[in-house]
C-alpha positions as CSV (number, residue, x, y, z in Angstrom):
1,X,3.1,22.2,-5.1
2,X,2.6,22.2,-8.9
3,X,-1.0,23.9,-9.3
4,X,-3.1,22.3,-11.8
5,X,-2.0,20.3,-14.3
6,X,-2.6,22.2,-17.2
7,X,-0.8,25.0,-15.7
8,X,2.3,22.9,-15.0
9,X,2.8,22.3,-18.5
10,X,2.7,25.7,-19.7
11,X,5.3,26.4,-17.5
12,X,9.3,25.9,-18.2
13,X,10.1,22.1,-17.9
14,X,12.6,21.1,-15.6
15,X,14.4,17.4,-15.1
16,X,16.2,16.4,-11.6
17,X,19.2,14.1,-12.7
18,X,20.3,11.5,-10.6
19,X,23.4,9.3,-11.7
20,X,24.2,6.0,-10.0
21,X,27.4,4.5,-10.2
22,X,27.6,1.4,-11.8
23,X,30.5,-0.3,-12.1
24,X,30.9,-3.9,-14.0
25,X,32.9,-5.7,-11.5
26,X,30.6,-4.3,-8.4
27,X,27.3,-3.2,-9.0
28,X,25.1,-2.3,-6.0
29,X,22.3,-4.3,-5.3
30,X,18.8,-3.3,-6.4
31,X,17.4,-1.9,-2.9
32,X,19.8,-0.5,-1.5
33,X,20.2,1.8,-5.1
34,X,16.2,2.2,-4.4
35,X,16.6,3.2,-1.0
36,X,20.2,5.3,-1.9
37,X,18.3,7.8,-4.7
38,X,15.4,8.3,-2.4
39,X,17.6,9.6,0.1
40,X,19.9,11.6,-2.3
41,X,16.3,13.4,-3.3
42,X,15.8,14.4,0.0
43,X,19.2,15.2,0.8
44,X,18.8,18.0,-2.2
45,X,15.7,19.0,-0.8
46,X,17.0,19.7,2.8
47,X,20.4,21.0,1.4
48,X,20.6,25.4,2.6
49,X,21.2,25.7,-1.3
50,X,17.8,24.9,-1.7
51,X,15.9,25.7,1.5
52,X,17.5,29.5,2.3
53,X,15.7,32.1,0.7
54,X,18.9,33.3,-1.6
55,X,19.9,29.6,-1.9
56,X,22.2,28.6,-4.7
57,X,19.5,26.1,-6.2
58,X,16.3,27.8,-4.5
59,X,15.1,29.1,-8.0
60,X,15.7,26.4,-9.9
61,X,14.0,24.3,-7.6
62,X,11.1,26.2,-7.3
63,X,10.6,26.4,-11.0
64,X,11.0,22.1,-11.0
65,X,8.3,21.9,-9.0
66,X,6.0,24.7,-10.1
67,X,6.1,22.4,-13.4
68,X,6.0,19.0,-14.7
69,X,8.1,17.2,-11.6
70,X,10.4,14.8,-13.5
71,X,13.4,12.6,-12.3
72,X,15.7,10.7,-14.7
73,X,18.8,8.4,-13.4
74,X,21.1,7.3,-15.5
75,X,24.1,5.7,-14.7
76,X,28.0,6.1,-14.8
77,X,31.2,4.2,-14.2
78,X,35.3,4.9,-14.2
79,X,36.0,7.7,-15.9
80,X,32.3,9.3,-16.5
81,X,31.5,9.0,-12.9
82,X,34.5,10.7,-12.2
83,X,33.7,13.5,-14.4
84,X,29.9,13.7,-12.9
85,X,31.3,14.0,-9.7
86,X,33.0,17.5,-11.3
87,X,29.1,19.3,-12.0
88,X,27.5,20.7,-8.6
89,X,25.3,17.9,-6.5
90,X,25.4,15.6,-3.8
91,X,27.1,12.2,-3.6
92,X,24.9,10.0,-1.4
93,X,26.2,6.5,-0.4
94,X,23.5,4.1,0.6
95,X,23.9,1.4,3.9
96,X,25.3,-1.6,1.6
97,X,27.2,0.6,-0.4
98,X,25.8,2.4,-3.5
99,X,26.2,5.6,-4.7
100,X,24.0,7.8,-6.2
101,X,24.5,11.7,-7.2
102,X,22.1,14.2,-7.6
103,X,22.1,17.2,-9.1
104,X,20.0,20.7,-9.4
105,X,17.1,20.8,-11.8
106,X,18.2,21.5,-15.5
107,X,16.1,22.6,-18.5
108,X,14.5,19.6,-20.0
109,X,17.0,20.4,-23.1
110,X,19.5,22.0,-21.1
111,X,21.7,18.6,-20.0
112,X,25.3,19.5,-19.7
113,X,27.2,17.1,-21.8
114,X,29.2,15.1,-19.2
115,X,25.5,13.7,-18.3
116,X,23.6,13.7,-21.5
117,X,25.9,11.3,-23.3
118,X,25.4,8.8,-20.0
119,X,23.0,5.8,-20.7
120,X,19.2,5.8,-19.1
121,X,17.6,2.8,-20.6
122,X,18.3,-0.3,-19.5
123,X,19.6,0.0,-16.0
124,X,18.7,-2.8,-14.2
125,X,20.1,-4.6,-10.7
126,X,19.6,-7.6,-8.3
127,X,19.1,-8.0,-5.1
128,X,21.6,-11.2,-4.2
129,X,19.1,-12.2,-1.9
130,X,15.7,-10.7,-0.8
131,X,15.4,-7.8,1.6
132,X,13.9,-8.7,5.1
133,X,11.3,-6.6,6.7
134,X,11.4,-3.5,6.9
135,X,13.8,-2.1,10.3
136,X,10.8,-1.0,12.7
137,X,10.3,2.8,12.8
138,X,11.7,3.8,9.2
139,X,9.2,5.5,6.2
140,X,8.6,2.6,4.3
141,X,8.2,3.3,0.5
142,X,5.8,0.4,-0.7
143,X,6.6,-1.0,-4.1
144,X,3.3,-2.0,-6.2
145,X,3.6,-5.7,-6.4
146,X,1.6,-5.7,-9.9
147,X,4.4,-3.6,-12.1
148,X,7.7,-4.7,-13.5
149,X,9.9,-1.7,-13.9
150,X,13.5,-1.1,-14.8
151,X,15.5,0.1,-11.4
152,X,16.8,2.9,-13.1
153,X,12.6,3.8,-13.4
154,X,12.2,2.2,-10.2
155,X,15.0,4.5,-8.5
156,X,13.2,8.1,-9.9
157,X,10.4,6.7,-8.6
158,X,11.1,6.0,-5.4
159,X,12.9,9.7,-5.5
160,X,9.4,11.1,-6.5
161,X,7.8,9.0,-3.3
162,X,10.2,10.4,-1.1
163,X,9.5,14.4,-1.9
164,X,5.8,13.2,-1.4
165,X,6.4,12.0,2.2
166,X,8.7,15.0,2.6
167,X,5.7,17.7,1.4
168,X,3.9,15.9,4.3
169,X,5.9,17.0,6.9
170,X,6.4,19.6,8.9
171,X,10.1,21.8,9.7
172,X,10.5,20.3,12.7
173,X,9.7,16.7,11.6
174,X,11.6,17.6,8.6
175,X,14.6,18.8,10.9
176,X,14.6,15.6,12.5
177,X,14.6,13.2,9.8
178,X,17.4,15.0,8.0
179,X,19.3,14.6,11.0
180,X,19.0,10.8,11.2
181,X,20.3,10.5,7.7
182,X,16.9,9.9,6.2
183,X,16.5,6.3,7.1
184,X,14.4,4.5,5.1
185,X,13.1,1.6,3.4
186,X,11.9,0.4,0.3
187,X,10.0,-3.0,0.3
188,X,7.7,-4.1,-2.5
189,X,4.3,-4.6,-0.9
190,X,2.5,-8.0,-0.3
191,X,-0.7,-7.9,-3.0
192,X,-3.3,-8.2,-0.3
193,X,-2.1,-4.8,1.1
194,X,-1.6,-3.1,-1.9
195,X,-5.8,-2.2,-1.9
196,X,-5.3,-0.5,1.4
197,X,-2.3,1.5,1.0
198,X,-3.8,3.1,-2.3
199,X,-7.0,4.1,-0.4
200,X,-6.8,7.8,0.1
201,X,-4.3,7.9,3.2
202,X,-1.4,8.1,1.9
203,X,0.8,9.9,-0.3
204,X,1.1,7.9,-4.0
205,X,3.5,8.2,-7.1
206,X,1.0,8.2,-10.2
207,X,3.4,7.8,-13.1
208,X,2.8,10.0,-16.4
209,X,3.8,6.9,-18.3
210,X,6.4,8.8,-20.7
211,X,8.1,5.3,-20.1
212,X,7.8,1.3,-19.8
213,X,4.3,1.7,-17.9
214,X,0.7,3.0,-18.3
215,X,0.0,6.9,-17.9
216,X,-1.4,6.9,-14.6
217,X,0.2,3.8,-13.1
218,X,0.5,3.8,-9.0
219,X,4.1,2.7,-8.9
220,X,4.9,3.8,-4.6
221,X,3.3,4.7,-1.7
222,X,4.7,6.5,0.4
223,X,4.1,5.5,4.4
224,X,6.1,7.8,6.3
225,X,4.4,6.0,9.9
226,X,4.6,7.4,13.7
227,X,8.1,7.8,13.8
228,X,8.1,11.3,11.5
């Protein structure tokens, strides 16, 4: 997808928003938002409005990923999550709670005004106590243990590491893993595996460092495993 680079950014520039709700008195906690926006990207991707030929979003999508593949999540509460809930997406709710919308590619410029006045720096969550290991069987996307990234970042890019594990499969594995609900799991990895799971073999996010980290940081990998 994409074609080279420099032909990607010739093209017209399309964003995928994401908004998670994020409300003072009950914020989600930090994996399962992770987990909740990868799922939400590949909810959009499977949705008939992007995969039928005549497809409501088809174009639009198509043009997102013929360019520049960006994700942004910002985040909502009360009122403006209400009112975000009004614009065409998908509400995904995550296992534990959270609840993240996303919504068909826009023009880089072109954010309709009930999103663009919505915050995107700063979003940050906890985990009230660590995740366990990963439920056996589920894509695991692996977390690089060296970088320290906001979760808002941290939630486009696992979004980003689960279209790469979705471009991996085929329809019929596809097909299946929609139907499950797109179980998954995001886990940061232990440091000694990190070398191993950047070698070549599997899918991996290389951030283009617009924010917090280096151009060409390796931020997720993306082990889809046996099961899909």
């Amino acid at each position: 997808m994409g074609g080279h680079a420099e032909d990607r950014d010739t093209r017209p520039q399309y964003v995928l928003p994401l908004v998670v709700r994020l409300e003072r008195t009950d914020p989600p906690a930090r994996t399962d938002a992770l987990e909740t926006s990868a799922r939400a990207v590949l909810t959009l991707l499977a949705d008939p409005r992007v995969t039928e030929p005549d497809g409501e979003w088809a174009e639009r999508v198509a043009a997102w990923e013929d360019a520049r593949i960006r994700k942004v999540v910002r985040r909502a509460r009360g009122g403006e999550w209400r009112r975000a809930g009004e614009l065409p997406g998908i509400t995904v709710t995550g296992e534990h709670g959270a609840e993240v919308r996303v919504f068909p590619p826009i023009p880089l410029d072109g954010w309709p005004k009930e999103l663009a006045k919505l915050q995107v720096s700063g979003t940050d969550l906890d985990d009230p106590e660590p995740p366990g290991p990963a439920p056996e069987g589920r894509p695991v996307l692996w977390l690089n243990p060296d970088l320290e990234m906001s979760a808002g970042k941290t939630m486009a890019q696992t979004g980003h590491a689960a279209q790469l594990a979705w471009w991996e499969l085929d329809d019929d594995q596809r097909a299946e893993w929609a139907a499950d609900g797109f179980p998954l799991a995001v886990r940061t990895a232990p440091a000694a595996a990190w070398p191993a799971l950047t070698d070549g073999r599997l899918p991996v996010v290389r951030d283009a460092g617009f924010t917090e980290i280096a151009p060409g940081s390796c931020t997720v990998v993306a082990e889809v495993g046996t099961r899909h």
